[in-house]
Steps between C-alpha positions, in 0.01 A plus 500: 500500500389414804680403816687149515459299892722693729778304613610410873753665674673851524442659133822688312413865359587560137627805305234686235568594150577849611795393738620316202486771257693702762744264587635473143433852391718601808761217407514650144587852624757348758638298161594812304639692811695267585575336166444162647247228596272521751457174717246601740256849596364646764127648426348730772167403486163720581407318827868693636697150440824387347455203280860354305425306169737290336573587161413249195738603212615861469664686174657796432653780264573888586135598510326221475356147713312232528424322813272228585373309821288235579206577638460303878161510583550320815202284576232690321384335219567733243506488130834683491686334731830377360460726199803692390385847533779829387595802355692668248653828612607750278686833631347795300520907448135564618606511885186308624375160510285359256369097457365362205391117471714234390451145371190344748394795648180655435380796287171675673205553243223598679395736750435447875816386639756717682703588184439648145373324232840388253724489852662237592371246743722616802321607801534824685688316779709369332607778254548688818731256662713466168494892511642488828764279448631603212506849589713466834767338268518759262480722774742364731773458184418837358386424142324738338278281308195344444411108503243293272377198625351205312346252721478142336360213626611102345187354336309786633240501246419119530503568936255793421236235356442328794402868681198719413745781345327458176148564635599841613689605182864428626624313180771273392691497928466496828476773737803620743303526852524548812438737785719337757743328324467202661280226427286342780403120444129426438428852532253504202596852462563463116212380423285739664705778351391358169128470597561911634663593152246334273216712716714796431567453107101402474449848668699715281366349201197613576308138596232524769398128517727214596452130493760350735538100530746294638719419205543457116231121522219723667543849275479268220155409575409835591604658175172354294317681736680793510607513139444942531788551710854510398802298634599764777129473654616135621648509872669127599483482899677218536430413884488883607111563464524739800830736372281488155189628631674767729720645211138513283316660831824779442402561134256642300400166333106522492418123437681188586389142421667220668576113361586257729515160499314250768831443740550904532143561567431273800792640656373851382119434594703443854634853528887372391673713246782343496402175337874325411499162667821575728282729661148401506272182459146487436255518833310176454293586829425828303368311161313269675287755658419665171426136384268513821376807423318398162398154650758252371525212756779312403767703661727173536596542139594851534756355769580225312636692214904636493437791324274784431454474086346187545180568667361539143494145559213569750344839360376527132769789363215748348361823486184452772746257696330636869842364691780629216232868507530512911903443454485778273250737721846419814773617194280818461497629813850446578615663185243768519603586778865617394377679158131649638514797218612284219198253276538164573416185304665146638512178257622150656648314212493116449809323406331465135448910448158458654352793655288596805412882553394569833130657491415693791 
């Protein structure tokens, strides 16, 4: 899940599953007042902007819709752009507004996030702008009525598999987010709202120790050694070490233990916690003064060599290793340094599921 090269060149904005969900739920309402199809929307969105969506396909009876749009991400790479996202809308006797989850859109079953466990995966936002919308109509064309709304999402549940919904108990969907509405390209926002809820559901589930790693290759190897703690212990950080460590240093998480493999931890070792390669490169000036510093000679090689996972071609990968122990002594101290009240362990990982611990 992490972030693809950034293209050249101005970069197009993108609408969020929320604005979607609004769009058609707004469409559906506009469907039954007016007892025809709507083409297009407006959605006032929370940043105080007007946004108009096209509208995929749109049905209607008396007191009942169902709209759908396809989702434009812009140039974000997200995994739900050009998914057909909707809702059903139902006209009822209850005189409020109520949402429930459709086909592809996640149930919550654990504790943690923002909503109650058995709710539907819709976020606060969101709800709020659907809310909004739909009660101006009703308003503005005096019904005295309520409105159910069933957001669905197309192939939801096979979209939600390539997210971490599952890790934090949101089962069989995605989520409708947003805070903005819109979507900014290569914002990484997602992703570190993931890492922020799977802190959070660790939290109210009462877990005190987390191991986080960079993704589902490293947590593998880590789970031999940490066979004691469940599933929701595990923390991917992607690229984001920093956001990670600053959402822990916010928490009451009492131990942390950190995998990372030999590319992430030279840039790490070098104070960068940010490691994707769009934004970083390893410091080769910087490695080949800890080389230095344990009196290896042939810094040439170092130099020579186009990336950092292969200087276990010139360093035995073990536990005593004095060069791979010094990286680990830098990767201390700079995460230390973010989390000083939490317990901290730090294992570099070898490309086979080797370990190092760092001994201080």
């Amino acid at each position: 899940m992490s972030l693809r090269k950034i293209p050249k060149g101005p970069l197009r904005e993108g609408f969020t599953t929320g604005t979607c969900a609004t769009a058609t739920a707004k469409a559906g309402l506009m469907a039954i007042i007016h007892q025809k199809a709507t083409l297009k929307v407006k959605v006032h969105l929370p940043i105080d902007k007007v946004v108009e969506l096209p509208i995929h396909t749109c049905e209607f009876t008396e007191d009942t819709a169902k709209c759908s749009v396809i989702k434009d991400a812009g140039d974000d790479p997200d995994v739900t752009n050009g998914a057909e996202i909707g809702c059903i809308v139902t006209l009822t006797q209850q005189k409020d507004i109520q949402f429930f989850a459709g086909e592809g859109v996640g149930t919550l079953t654990l504790k943690g996030l923002e909503l109650a466990i058995g709710e539907p995966a819709i976020n606060p936002v969101p709800r709020k702008m659907m809310r909004s919308a739909t009660q101006k109509l009703l308003h503005d064309y005096d019904l005295e009525c309520g409105v159910s709304i069933t957001v669905f999402v197309t192939d939801g549940k096979k979209i939600a598999k390539r997210t971490l919904n599952e890790r934090v108990g949101i089962m069989n969907g995605i989520s409708i987010l947003g805070t903005s509405g819109i979507v900014k390209p290569y914002s990484s926002s997602s992703y570190i709202a993931s890492i922020e809820q799977g802190i959070d559901v660790a939290v109210a589930n009462k877990i005190d120790e987390l191991v986080i790693n960079s993704g589902a290759r490293s947590e593998k190897y880590l789970r031999t050694k940490f066979s004691h703690l469940p599933e929701h212990a595990f923390i991917h950080y992607g690229n984001w070490i920093g956001e990670t460590l600053t959402k822990i240093n916010k928490s009451p998480i009492k131990k942390v233990s950190i995998g990372i493999m030999l590319g992430k931890a030279v840039k790490l070792a070098g104070g960068v916690t940010d490691t994707h390669s769009c934004v970083s490169s390893w410091n080769k000036d910087f490695v080949v003064r800890l080389a230095e510093e344990i009196g290896f000679k042939e810094t040439e090689k170092i130099r020579a060599l186009n990336m950092a996972g292969r200087l276990i071609e010139l360093f035995d990968f073990e536990q005593k290793a004095p060069f791979f122990q010094l990286l680990l002594k830098h990767c201390y101290q700079h995460t230390q340094v973010k989390i000083k009240q939490v317990a901290l362990e730090i294992y570099l990982i070898h490309k086979d599921g080797t370990l190092i611990k760092y001994k201080k």
